[in-house]
Steps between C-alpha positions, in 0.01 A plus 500: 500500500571504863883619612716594792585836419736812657524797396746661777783349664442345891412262738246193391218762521574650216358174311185465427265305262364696183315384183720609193541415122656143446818546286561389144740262384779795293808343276664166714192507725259280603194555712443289852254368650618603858458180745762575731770700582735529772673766721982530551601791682569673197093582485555714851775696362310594167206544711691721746704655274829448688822496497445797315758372237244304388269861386678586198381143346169457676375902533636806660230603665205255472548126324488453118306167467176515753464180484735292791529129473845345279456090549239359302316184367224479270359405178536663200199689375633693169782517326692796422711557117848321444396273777538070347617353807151484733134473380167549663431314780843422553620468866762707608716671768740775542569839585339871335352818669156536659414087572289642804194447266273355319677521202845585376667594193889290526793486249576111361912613617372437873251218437561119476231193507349433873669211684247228394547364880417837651158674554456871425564608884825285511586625139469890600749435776801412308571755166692791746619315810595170337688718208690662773601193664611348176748786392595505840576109551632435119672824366593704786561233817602242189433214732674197445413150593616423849568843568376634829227791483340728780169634450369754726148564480433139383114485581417839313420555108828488322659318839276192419602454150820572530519204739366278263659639178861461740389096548403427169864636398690220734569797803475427851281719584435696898187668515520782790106559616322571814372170731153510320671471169726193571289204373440693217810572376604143562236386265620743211856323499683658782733281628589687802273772686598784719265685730655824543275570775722243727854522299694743278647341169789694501602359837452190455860442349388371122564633190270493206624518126173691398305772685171599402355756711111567431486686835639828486579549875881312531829745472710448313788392718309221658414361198824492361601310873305230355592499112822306385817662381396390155121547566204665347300784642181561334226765611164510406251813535586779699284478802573606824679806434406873648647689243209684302725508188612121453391394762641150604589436125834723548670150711472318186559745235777739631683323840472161412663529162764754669574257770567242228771684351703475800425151527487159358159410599206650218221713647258677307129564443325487155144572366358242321449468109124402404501280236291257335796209510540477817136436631501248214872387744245520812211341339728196394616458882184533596330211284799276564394511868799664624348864601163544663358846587367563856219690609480697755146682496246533218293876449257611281530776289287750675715411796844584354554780730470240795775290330749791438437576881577144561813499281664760706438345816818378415636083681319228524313422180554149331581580148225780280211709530249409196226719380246248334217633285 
């Protein structure tokens, strides 16, 4: 089968297309039918191999799994032991290692049954970023109905659904986005829209209940300018940092949290837990018409260094980057 493989750590140029053996379905597996996947920022850093606190879990020196590629959605093809929950030809999405082919062997814990209102390409975009947004929205911003909520980065991956997810909860939801990205984030349920090319939130004089900063660029002080005694800090990713260590994930794991000690407002960061319940959570916001992915460009697979290129350009893309075989 045909694959985006790496064998060293680097830049985009150290992917490139190679014919390997498909997979087998092993114990909780089942086989895919690859027919689209999708890129998060996560993808660069594995790619990358940085912060290099990620090495000890993805390789020391060179990465473990050659294979990039996490999103996925596909059919079922074969079906591995101990597996009675999915059967051949079986649509499905979710998240496993390696979906940057033809084929890919996935664990049934990180699977659930394709949105029936979704195509493949939509499908691929939601299993990481929309998971993200969920935890972020429900268990770690807990947002309340009527409650006021911030999102920063409202037009990117997890930006976009957390938007929606933050509507669909009863919050009144500010999407902050460049000019390009207004109507857009309008359409996804933002009832109020900041262009932070022309203003600053945190000088605006309002005070959110929930902040959710996709981003990765804001310090921490402004932030908290614009967050409620009460209120709810939440940062997602790490990006934007220079450290080569933890990069910009140390404002979410080790200040924020410190800060909050001292403090009655809440900040942290958090990594996400993949699991099979909550995309079945997504998928039944998504079929009740209350969460919609977006787009923002479509790439084939020989062309998945192009997209990774594309990914780190960094503003200005309306929602994710599919790869559709």
């Amino acid at each position: 089968m045909k694959a985006i493989v790496q064998d060293q750590y680097g830049e985009a140029d150290v992917l490139h297309l190679e014919d390997i053996d498909a997979p087998t379905a092993g114990t909780g597996e089942v086989l895919l039918k690859v027919e689209a996947a999708s890129l998060f920022a996560g993808d660069w850093h594995y790619m990358a191999g940085m912060p290099l606190a990620f090495r000890p879990a993805s390789g020391l020196t060179k990465p473990k799994i050659r294979v990039r590629g996490r999103d996925v959605a596909g059919r079922i093809e074969a079906v591995g032991p101990d597996v009675a929950t999915f059967q051949v030809g079986d649509a499905v999405y979710g998240i496993c290692d390696g979906a940057f082919a033809e084929y890919v062997a996935a664990g049934v814990n990180k699977l659930a049954p394709k949105p029936t209102n979704l195509s493949f390409e939509e499908a691929a975009t939601v299993p990481i970023t929309g998971t993200t947004a969920l935890q972020a929205v429900r268990d770690h911003g807990q947002v309340q109905a009527g409650q006021s909520v911030l999102v920063i980065g409202a037009a990117g991956g997890v930006g976009s659904f957390a938007v929606q997810i933050a509507a669909a909860f009863g919050g009144i939801v500010t999407g902050v986005c460049n000019t390009a990205q207004m109507d857009v984030v309008r359409s996804i349920g933002a009832e109020h829209v900041i262009d932070y090319t022309r203003e600053d939130f945190a000088e605006l004089g309002v005070r959110y209940d929930v902040i959710l900063d996709t981003a990765g660029n804001r310090n921490l002080s402004i932030l908290r300018q614009a967050l409620a005694p009460k209120g709810r800090l939440v940062i997602v990713g790490g990006e934007g940092g220079k450290g080569k260590l933890l990069s910009g994930f140390a404002r979410g794991t080790l200040r924020a949290p410190l800060l909050s000690m001292f403090s009655g407002q809440t900040m942290k960061g958090f990594v996400a837990k993949e699991n099979a319940a909550d995309l079945v959570a997504l998928k039944d916001l998504i079929e009740a018409r209350k969460v919609k992915p977006l787009i923002d460009r479509t790439f084939s697979l020989v062309d998945v260094p192009q997209a990774m290129r594309y990914l780190r350009e960094g503003s200005g893309r309306k929602g994710k980057i599919v790869i559709s075989l």
